[in-house]
C-alpha positions as CSV (number, residue, x, y, z in Angstrom):
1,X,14.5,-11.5,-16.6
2,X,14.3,-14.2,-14.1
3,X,15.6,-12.7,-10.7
4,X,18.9,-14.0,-9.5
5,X,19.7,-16.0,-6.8
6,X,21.3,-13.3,-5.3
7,X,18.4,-11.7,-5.9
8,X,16.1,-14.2,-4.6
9,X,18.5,-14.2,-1.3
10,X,17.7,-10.6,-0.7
11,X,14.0,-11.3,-0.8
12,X,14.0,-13.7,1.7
13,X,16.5,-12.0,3.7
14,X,14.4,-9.1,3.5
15,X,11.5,-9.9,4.7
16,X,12.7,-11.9,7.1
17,X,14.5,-9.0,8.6
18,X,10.5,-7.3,8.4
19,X,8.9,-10.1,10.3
20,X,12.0,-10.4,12.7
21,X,12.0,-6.5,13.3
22,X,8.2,-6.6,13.5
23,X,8.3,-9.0,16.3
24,X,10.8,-7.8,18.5
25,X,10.0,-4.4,18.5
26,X,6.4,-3.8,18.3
27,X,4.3,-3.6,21.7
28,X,0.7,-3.1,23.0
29,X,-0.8,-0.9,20.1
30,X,-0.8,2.8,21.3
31,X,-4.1,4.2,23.0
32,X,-6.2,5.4,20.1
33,X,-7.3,9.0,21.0
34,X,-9.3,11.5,18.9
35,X,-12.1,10.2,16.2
36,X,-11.0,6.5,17.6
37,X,-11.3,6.5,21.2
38,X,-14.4,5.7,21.1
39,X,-14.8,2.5,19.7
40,X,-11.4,1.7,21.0
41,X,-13.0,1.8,24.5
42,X,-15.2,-1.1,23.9
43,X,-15.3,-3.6,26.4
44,X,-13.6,-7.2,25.7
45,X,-15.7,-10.0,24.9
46,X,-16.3,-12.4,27.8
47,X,-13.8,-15.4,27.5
48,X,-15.3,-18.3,25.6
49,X,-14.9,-22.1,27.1
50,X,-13.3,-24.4,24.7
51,X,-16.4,-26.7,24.2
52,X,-17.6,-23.3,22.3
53,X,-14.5,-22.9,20.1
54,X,-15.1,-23.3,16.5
55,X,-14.7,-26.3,14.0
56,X,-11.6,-26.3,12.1
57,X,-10.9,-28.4,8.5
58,X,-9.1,-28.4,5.6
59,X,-10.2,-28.7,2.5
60,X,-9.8,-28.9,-1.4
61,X,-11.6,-26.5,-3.2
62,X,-12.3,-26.8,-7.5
63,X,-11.3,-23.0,-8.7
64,X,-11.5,-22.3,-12.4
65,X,-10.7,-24.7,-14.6
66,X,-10.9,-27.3,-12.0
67,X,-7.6,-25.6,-10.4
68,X,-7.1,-27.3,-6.8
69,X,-7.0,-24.5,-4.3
70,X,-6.5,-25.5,-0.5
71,X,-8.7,-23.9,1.9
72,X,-9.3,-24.0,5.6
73,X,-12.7,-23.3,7.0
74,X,-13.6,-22.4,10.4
75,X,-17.4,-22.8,11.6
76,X,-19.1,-21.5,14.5
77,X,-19.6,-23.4,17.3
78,X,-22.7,-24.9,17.8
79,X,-23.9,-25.2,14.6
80,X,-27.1,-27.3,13.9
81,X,-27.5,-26.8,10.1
82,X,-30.5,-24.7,10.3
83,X,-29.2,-21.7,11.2
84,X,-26.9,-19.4,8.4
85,X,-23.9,-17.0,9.3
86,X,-22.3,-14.4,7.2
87,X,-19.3,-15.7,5.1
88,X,-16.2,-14.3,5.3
89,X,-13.3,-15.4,2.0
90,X,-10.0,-14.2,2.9
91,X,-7.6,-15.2,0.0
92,X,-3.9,-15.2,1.0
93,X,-0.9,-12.4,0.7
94,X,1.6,-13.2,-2.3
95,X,3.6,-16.0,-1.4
96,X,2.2,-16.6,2.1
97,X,0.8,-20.4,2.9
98,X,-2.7,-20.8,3.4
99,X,-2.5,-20.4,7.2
100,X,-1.9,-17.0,7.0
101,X,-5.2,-15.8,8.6
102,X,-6.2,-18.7,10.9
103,X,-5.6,-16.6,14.5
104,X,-7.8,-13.5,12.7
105,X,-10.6,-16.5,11.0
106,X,-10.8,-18.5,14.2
107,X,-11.7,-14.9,15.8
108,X,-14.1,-14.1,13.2
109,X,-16.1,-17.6,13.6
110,X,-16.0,-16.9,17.5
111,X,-17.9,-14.3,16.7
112,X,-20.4,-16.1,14.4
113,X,-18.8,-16.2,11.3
114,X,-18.0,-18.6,8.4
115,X,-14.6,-18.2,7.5
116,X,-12.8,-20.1,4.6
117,X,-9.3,-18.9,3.9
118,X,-7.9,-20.5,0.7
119,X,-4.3,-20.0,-0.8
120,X,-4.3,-18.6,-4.6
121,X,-3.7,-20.4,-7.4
122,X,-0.3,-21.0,-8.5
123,X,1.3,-21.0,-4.8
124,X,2.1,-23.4,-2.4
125,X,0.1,-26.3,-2.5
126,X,-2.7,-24.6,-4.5
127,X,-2.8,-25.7,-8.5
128,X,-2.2,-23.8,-11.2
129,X,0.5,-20.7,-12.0
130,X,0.6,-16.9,-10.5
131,X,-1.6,-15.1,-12.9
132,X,-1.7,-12.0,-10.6
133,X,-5.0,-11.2,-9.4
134,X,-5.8,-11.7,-13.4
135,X,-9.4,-13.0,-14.5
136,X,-8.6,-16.9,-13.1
137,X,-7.9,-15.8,-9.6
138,X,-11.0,-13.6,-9.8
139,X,-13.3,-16.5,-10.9
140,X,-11.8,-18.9,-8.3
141,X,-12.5,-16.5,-5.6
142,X,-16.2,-16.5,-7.0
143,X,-15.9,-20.1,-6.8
144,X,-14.8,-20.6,-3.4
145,X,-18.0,-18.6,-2.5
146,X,-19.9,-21.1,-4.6
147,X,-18.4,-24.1,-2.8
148,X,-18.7,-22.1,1.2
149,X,-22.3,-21.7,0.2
150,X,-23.2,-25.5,-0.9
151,X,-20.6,-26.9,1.9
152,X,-21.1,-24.4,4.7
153,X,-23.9,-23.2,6.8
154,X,-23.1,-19.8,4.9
155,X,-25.6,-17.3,4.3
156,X,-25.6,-16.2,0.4
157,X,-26.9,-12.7,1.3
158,X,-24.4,-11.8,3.8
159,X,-21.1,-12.3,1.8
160,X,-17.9,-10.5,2.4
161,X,-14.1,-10.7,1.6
162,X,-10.6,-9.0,2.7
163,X,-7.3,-9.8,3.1
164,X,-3.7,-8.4,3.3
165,X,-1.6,-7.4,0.0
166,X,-2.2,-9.6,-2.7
167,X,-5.6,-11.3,-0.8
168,X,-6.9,-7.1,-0.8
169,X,-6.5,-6.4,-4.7
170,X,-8.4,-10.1,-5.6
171,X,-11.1,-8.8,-3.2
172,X,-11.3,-5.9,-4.5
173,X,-11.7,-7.3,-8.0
174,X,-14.2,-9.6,-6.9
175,X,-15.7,-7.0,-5.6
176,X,-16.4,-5.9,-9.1
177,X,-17.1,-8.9,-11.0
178,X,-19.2,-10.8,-8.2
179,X,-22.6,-8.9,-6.5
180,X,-22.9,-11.4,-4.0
181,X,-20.2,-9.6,-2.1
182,X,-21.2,-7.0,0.4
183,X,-18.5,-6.0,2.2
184,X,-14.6,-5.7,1.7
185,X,-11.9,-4.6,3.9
186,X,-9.0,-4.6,1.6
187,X,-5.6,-4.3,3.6
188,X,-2.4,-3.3,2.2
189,X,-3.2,-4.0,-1.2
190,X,-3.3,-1.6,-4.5
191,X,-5.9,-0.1,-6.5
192,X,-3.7,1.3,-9.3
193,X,-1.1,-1.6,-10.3
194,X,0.8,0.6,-12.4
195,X,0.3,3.8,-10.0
196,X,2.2,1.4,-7.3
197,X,5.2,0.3,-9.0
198,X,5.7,2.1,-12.1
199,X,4.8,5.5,-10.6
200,X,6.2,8.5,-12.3
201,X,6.8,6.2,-15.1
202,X,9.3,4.7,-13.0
203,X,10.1,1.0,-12.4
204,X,9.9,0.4,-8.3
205,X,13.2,-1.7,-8.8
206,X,13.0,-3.4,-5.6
207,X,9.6,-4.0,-5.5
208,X,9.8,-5.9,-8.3
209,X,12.6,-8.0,-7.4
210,X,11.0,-8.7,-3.8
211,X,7.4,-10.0,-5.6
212,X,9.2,-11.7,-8.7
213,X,11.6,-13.4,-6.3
214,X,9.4,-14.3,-3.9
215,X,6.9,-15.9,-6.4
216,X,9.8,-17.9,-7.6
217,X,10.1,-19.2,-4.2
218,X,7.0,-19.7,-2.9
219,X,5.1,-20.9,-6.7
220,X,4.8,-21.1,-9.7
221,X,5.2,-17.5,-12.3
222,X,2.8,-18.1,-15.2
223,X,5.3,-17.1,-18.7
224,X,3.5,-14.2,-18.9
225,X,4.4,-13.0,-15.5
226,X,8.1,-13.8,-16.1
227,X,7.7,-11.5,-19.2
228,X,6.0,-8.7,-17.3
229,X,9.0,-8.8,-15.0
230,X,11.9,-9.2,-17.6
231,X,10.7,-6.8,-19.4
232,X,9.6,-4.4,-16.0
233,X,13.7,-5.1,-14.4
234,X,15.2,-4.4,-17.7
235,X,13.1,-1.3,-18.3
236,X,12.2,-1.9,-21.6
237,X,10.5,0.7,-23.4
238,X,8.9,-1.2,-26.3
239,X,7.2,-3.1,-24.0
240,X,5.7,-0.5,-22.1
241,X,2.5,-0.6,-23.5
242,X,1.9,-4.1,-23.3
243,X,3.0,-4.3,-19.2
244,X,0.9,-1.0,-18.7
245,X,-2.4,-3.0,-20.1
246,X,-1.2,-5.9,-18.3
247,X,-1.2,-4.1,-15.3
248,X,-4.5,-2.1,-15.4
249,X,-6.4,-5.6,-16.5
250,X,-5.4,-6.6,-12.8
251,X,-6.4,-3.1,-11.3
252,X,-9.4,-2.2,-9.2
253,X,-9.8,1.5,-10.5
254,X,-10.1,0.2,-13.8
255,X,-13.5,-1.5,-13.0
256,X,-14.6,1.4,-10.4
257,X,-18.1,1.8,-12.5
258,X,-19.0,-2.2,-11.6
259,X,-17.5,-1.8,-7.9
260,X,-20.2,1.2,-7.5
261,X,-22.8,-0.4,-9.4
262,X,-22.7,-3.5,-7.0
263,X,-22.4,-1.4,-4.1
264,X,-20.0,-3.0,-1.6
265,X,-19.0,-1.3,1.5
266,X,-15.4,-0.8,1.3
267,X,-12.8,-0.4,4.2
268,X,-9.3,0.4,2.5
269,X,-6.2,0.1,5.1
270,X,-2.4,0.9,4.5
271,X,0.2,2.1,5.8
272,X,2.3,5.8,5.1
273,X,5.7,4.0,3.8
274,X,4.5,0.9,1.6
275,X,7.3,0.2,-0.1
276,X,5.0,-1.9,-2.7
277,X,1.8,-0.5,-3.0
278,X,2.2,3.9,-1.8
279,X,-0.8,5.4,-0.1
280,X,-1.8,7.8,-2.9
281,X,-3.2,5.2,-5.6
282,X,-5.8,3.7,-2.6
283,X,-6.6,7.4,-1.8
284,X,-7.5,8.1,-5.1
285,X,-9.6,5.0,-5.3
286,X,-10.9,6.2,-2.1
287,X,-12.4,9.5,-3.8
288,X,-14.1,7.5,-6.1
289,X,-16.0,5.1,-4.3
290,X,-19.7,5.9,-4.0
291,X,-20.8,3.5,-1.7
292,X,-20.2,2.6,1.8
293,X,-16.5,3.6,2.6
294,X,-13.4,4.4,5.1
295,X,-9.9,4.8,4.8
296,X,-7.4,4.2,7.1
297,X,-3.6,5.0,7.1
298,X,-1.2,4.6,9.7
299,X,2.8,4.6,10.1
300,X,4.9,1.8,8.9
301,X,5.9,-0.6,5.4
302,X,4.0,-3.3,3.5
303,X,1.5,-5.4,5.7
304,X,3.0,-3.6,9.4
305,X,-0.1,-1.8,10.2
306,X,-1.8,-5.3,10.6
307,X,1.0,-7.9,10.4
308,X,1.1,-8.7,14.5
309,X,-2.8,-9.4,14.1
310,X,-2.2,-12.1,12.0
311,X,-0.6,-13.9,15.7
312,X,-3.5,-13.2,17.2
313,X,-2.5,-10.3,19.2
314,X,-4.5,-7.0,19.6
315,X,-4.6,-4.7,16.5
316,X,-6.2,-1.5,15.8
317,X,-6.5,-2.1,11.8
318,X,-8.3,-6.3,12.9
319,X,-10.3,-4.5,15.5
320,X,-11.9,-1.8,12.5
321,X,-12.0,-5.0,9.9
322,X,-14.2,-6.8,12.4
323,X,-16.0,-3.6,12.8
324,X,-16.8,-3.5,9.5
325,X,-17.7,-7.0,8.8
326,X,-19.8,-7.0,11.7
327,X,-21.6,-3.4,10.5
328,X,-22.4,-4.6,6.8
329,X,-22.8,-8.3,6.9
330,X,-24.5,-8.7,10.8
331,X,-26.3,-5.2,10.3
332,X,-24.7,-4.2,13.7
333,X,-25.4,-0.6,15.5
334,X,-21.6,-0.4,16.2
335,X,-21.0,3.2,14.9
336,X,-18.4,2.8,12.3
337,X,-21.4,4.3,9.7
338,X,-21.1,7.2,11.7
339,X,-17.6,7.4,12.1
340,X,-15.2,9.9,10.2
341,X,-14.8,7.9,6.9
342,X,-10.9,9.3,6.6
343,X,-8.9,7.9,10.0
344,X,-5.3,9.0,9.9
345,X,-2.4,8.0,12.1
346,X,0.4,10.3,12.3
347,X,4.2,9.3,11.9
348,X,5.1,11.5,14.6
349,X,2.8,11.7,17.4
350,X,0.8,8.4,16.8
351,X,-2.3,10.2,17.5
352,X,-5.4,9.5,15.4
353,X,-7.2,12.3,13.1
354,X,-10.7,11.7,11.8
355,X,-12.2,13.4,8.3
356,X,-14.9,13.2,6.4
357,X,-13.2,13.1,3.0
358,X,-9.4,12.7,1.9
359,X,-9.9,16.2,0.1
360,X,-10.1,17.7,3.8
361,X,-7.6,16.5,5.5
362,X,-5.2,19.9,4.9
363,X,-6.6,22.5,5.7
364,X,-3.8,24.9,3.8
365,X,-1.0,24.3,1.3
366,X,2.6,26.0,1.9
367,X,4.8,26.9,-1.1
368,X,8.2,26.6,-1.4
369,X,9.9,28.2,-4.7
370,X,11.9,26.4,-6.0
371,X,13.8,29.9,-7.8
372,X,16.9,30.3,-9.5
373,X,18.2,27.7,-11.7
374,X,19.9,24.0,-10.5
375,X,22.3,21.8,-13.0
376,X,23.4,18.3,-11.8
377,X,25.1,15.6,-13.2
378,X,23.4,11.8,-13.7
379,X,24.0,8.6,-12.1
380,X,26.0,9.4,-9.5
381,X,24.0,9.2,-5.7
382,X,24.0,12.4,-4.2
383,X,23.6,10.7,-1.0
384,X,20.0,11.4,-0.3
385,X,17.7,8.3,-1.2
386,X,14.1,6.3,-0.1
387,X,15.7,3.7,2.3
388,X,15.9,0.3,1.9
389,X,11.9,-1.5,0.8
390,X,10.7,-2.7,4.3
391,X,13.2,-1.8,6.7
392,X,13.4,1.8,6.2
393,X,10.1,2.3,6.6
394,X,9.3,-0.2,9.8
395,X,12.6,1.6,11.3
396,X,10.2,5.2,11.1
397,X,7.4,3.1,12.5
398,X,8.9,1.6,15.9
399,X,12.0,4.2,16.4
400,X,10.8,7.1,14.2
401,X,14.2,7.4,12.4
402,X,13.3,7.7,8.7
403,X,16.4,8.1,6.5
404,X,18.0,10.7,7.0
405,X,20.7,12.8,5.4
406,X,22.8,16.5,5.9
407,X,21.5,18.7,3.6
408,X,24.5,20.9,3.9
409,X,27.0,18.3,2.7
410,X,24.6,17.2,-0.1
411,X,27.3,18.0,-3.5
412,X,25.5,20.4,-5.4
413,X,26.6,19.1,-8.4
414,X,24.7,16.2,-7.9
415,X,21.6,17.2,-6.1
416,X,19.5,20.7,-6.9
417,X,18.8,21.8,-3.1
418,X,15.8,24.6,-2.3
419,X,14.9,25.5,1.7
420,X,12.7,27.0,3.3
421,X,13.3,29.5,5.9
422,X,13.0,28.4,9.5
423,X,9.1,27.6,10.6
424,X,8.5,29.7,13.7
425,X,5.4,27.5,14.6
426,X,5.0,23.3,14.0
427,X,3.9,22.6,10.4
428,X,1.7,19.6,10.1
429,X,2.2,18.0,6.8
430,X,-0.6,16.1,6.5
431,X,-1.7,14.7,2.5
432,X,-0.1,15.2,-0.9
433,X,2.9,17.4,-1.4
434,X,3.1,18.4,-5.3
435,X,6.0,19.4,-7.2
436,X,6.1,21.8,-10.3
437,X,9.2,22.8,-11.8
438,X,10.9,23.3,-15.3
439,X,13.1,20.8,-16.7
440,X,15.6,20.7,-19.4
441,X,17.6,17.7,-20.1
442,X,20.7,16.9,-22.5
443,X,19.1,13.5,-23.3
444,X,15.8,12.6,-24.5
445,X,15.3,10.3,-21.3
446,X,15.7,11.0,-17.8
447,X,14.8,10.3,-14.5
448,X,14.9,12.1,-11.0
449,X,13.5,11.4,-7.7
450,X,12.1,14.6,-5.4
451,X,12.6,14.3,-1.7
452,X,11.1,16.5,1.1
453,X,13.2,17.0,4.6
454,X,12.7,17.9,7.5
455,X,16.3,19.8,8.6
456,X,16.7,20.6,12.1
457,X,19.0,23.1,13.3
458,X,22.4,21.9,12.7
459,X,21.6,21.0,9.0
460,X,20.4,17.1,9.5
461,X,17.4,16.0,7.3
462,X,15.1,13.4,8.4
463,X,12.9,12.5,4.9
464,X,9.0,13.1,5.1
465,X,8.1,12.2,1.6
466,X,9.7,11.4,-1.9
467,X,8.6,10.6,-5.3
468,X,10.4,9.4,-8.8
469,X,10.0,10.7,-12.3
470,X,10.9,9.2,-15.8
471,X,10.3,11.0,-18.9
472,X,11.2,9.9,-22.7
473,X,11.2,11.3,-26.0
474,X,11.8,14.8,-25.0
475,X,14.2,17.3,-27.2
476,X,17.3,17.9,-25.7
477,X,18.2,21.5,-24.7
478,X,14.1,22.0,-25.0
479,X,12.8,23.1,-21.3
480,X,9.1,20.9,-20.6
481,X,7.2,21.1,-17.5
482,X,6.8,18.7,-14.8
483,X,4.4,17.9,-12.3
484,X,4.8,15.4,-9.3
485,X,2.8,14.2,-6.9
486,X,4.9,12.6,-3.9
487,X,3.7,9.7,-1.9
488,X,1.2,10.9,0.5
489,X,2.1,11.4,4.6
490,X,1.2,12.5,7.7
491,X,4.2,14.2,9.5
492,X,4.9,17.0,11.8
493,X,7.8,19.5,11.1
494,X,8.8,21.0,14.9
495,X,8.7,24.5,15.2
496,X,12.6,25.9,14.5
497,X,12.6,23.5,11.4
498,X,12.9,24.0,7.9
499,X,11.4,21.9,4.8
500,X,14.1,21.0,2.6
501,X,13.7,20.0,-1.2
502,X,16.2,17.9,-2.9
503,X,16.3,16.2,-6.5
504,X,18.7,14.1,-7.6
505,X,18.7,10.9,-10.1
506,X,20.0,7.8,-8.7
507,X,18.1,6.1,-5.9
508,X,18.4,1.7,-5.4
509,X,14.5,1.8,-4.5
510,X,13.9,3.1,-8.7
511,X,15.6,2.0,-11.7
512,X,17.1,5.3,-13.1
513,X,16.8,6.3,-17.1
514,X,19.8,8.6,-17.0
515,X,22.2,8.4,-20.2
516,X,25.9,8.3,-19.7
517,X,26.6,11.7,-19.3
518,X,23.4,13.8,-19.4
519,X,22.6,16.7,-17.1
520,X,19.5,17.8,-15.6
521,X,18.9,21.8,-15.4
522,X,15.8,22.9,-13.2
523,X,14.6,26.3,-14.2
524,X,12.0,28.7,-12.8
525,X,10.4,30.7,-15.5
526,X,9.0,34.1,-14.3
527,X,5.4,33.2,-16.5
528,X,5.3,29.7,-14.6
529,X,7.2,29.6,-11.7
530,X,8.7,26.1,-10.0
531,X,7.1,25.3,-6.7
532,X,6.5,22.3,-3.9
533,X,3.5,22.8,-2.6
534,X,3.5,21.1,1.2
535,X,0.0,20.5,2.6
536,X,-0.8,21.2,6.4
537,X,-3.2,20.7,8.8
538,X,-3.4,24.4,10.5
């Protein structure tokens, strides 16, 4: 299915609003404290004159296939052909143009890089159709290293990639396919395709209508794309294996044996509420890695955490990519080696936390029964939802107002409702809170969506995490166990609160499975009790 115009409309409008939002409201970044300060408190680089600016040119560049991909390529000042820099790729976002990065690459030459940036195929100017971050766009990111390295003064042994979204997952691919690349710092982007819009076994409705119109706009959808997403909007089932192998073909953790073997150091970045691509799947990936690595996850939507730094303007998430780069390609004594490899920003207090290990960052788990049993009705919204893709999310980040929504008045009949009692001390959720429960259904399909709240004193719930769940083929009237793992966060609950826990089954961020009619029953057998287990940082 071909998204609508209307559809289409949205997307723009959508984004728009993100970049708008973005612009008006964010300021100076916040003082880093904690396992950041340090690096933080570098001194700024003396001001260079322009006669030492770096060379800017456009180019055409032959991808796979002879595919024309337009490039720009900044090169250091002062170049005299006998001397090699590290090389720095930087493939574009979905749907962006191909001067996406320029403020970031003309930094990155300043500082002795060569830096080509290069639109994928099948947008904008560039040849060819979207194929996705399939095998094509992972060949023509090999060969715009081939052509930096006969056209540049590039060193081959000092190779690196990143980019934001769409430009992170082909690095990361290359990553896998390509050993000349040394380092990646893969912002915004996924891991797990199918993890990061079809999690739970759930279609990320808007997602998919944001990407699908947005490539409509901005390129050219290969037929097999528009499939994916016909099929994806429409939910349909007997096409579920063919989109699922679609989708791990173009997945990073599918090839996590040849990223390892090659051995690239790998900086992952994101930020708590990506609407498109959640933090669990890259913390996952994270765990996984065995070479060089860090994570980093701070407050905000898809591409926020470093989408002022693409103006040019001061950014914690450039400053650590630069970092990086500079660490693994120059060999520089910077410290980030010795850094905690986990670097956490919290929604709440904007403070940064340093660990050695995702595993590590709660220090506790707090349970929540979910006892007693809890029927609701289907498709009907109970009232308590995700947000809105983008805005939500950006609207926690600058004004810390998540969405919100008063537990009391929630109709029972349409959402099962658990709380805790009252905290006496602040609980800091910090990680993966995981659902268990009992389900029995009067349908063979279903879905539900789990949300956790933070309810203040006169009933108001401010969301700290939520996940979706679709199941199929089940017998009706036969309980069957489920377990949930809700997008990962970093949130403090103030003392006096409780945590809330609310299921219903309609939300406009998912496309709900629900047949006309069904009913939901959540049960808590005394041999396997239902639980939420919150994760906190004592």
């Amino acid at each position: 299915m071909t998204p609508s115009r209307t559809t289409l409309r949205a997307a723009i409008g959508t984004v728009s609003a993100a970049v708008l939002t973005a612009t008006v409201l964010i300021g100076a970044p916040a003082h880093a404290t904690g396992a950041a300060a340090a690096h933080r408190a570098a001194p700024a680089a003396p001001a260079r004159s322009a006669a030492a600016l770096p060379s800017l040119r456009f180019v055409d560049i032959k991808g796979e296939g002879g595919t024309t991909l337009k490039a720009n390529v900044f090169t250091p000042a002062g170049t005299d052909g006998t001397r090699r820099h590290p090389l720095i790729v930087l493939p574009t976002s979905w749907a962006m143009p191909q001067i996406e990065y320029l403020a970031q690459a003309r930094k990155l030459a300043a500082a002795g890089y060569v830096v080509v940036g290069y639109n994928a195929r099948g947008f904008w100017q560039s040849g060819g159709q979207i194929e996705t971050a399939g095998p094509q766009d992972i060949a023509d990111a090999s060969k715009v290293i081939d052509w930096a390295l006969a056209h540049t003064p590039a060193d081959p042994r000092k190779v690196g990639m990143g980019g934001v979204s769409y430009g992170a997952g082909i690095s990361l691919l290359t990553s896998a396919f390509d050993k000349r690349v040394k380092a990646v710092a893969a912002l915004s982007g996924w891991s797990d395709l199918i993890d990061s819009i079809y999690s739970g076994r759930t279609p990320h409705r808007q997602a998919a209508e944001v990407l699908g119109g947005l490539g409509e706009l901005t390129g050219r959808p290969s037929p097999e794309l528009r499939q994916v997403l016909k099929d994806f909007l429409s939910a349909n089932m007997s096409r579920e294996k063919d989109m699922i192998a679609w989708g791990k073909k173009r997945s990073p953790v599918t090839y996590i044996d040849r990223i390892n073997a090659n051995g690239a150091a790998i900086m992952l970045g994101n930020a708590w509420g990506d609407s498109l691509f959640p933090p669990n799947q890259y913390a996952a990936f994270f765990e996984k890695l065995k070479g060089p690595k860090r994570l980093e996850f701070r407050p905000g939507d898809h591409a926020t955490a470093e989408g002022l730094g693409l103006f040019g303007l001061p950014n914690d998430t450039w400053t650590d990519t630069e970092r990086w780069f500079d660490h693994y390609l120059k060999g520089a004594d910077n410290g980030i080696d010795r850094e905690s490899p986990v670097l956490l920003k919290s929604r709440s207090t904007g403070a940064y936390e340093g660990y050695k290990s995702w595993q590590d960052v709660p220090s506790a788990h707090r349970r929540i029964a979910l006892d007693n049993s809890r029927r609701i009705r289907t498709n009907l919204d109970s009232g308590a939802d995700g947000g809105l893709i983008f805005l939500s999310s950006m609207m926690d980040q600058f004004l810390k107002l998540p969405p919100m929504a008063s537990i009391p008045l929630l109709p029972r009949s349409l959402a099962a409702v658990w709380q805790s009692a009252p905290y006496g001390t602040g609980q800091r959720v910090r990680g993966t809170t995981h659902l268990h429960t009992t389900v029995t259904s009067t349908a063979e399909s279903g879905t539900a969506i789990a949300y956790l709240y933070d309810v203040g004193p006169l009933g108001l719930g401010k969301l700290v995490t939520h996940g979706p769940f679709t199941f199929h083929g089940r017998t009706p009237g036969r309980p069957f166990g489920v377990d949930l793992d809700l997008f990962s966060t970093a949130y403090d609950v103030p003392a006096g609160h409780r945590l809330a826990v609310v299921v219903d089954t309609v939300d406009p961020l998912y496309i709900a499975q629900n047949p006309a009619g069904s009913r939901l029953t959540f049960s808590s057998p005394a041999n396997d009790p239902s639980y939420v287990s919150v994760p906190v940082r004592d």
